[in-house]
N, C-alpha and C positions, 0 to 999 in steps of 0.2 A: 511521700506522705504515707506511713505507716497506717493502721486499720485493717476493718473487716470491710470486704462489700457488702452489700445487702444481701447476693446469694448466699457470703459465707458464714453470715450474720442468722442466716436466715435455715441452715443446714444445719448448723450449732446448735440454734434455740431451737427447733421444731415449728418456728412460728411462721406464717407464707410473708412474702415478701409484703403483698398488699397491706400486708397487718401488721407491719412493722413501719409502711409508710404513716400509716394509720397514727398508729403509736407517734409517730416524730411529729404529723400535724398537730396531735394533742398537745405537746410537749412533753411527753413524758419519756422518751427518750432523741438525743441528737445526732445529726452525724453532720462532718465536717462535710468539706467538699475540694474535690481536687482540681487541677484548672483545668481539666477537662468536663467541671461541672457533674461528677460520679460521687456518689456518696461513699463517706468511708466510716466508719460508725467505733468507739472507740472500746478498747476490751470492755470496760465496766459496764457499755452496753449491752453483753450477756448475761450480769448479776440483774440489770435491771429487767429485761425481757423476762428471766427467770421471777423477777420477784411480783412482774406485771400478771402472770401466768398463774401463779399461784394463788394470791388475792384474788385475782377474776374466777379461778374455779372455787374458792371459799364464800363469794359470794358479793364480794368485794365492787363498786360498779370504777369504770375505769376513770371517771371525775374523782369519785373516792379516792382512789390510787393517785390520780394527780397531785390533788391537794394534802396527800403524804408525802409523796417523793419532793414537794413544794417546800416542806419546813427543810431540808436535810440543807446541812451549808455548802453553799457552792455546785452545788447541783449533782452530789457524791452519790453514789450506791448506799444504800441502808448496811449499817454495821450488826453484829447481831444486837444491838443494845438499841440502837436507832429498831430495830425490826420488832423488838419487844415493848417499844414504849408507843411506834405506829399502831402495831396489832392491840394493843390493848382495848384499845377503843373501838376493835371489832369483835371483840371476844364475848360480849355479850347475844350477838346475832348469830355466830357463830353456835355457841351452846344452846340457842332456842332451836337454831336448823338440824343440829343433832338430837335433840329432844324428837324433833319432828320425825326425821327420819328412821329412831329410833322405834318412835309409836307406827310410823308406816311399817316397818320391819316386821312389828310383833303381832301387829293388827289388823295387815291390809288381807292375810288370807281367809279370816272371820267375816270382816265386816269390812266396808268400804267407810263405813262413817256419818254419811251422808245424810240419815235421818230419814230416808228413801222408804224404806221396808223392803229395799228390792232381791234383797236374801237373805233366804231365811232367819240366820241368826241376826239378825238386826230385828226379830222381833225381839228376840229376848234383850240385846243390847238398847235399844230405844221403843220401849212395848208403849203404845198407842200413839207412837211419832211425837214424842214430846220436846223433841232436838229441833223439830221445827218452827218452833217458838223463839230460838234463839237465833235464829236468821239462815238465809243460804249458807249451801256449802258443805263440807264434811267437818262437821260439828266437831266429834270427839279428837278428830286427831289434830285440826290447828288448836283447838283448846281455846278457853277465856281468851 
């Protein structure tokens, strides 16, 4: 029976073994099994570990990913055309996290945000705490 083992599966993706078991209880990715009861996991299984990896670090939760890799026929690897019509539908989270990140970036060495007053230029940013009328938290940079 041809495949990867899980170490080799698991050397290839960068992914530890545990998290790849993880991964096949979810269903999101499978591996056969040889009669000695050894998993053997099939090439495409690295397109997908790969494409599990990427959505997880964009923000992606790994049910989300399921219920992508769920439409695709036959339980195939995302083509680039299948990977632009899934991501679509996260492309809007996406661009608020970079907004976000963006405002942290440009903001966080001024001001934390927070409405606090607990440096100095947060008086001039929020002068007589008026950020804290609009609830907990760091007001200006999660934004409305």
């Amino acid at each position: 029976m041809a495949g990867l083992t899980i170490g080799e599966l698991a050397a290839r993706s960068g992914v530890a073994p545990s998290a790849l078991r993880y991964y096949e209880r979810l269903g999101l990715i499978r591996a056969d099994r040889t009669g000695g009861n050894q998993r053997r996991y099939p090439q495409i299984a690295l397109r997908r570990v790969g494409f599990i990896r990427i959505a997880a670090q964009a923000g992606v939760s790994l049910e989300e990913v399921g219920a992508a890799l769920a439409e695709l026929p036959e339980g195939r690897t995302p083509t680039k055309e299948d990977w632009a019509r899934l991501s679509q539908g996260w492309r809007d989270r996406l661009d608020a996290r970079i907004a976000l990140l963006e405002r942290l970036r440009d903001d966080l060495t001024d001001c934390i945000g927070c409405g606090c007053l607990s440096l100095r230029a947060c008086r001039l940013a929020n002068p007589g705490d008026v950020l804290a009328g609009q609830g907990p938290g760091p007001r200006r940079l999660l934004g409305p």
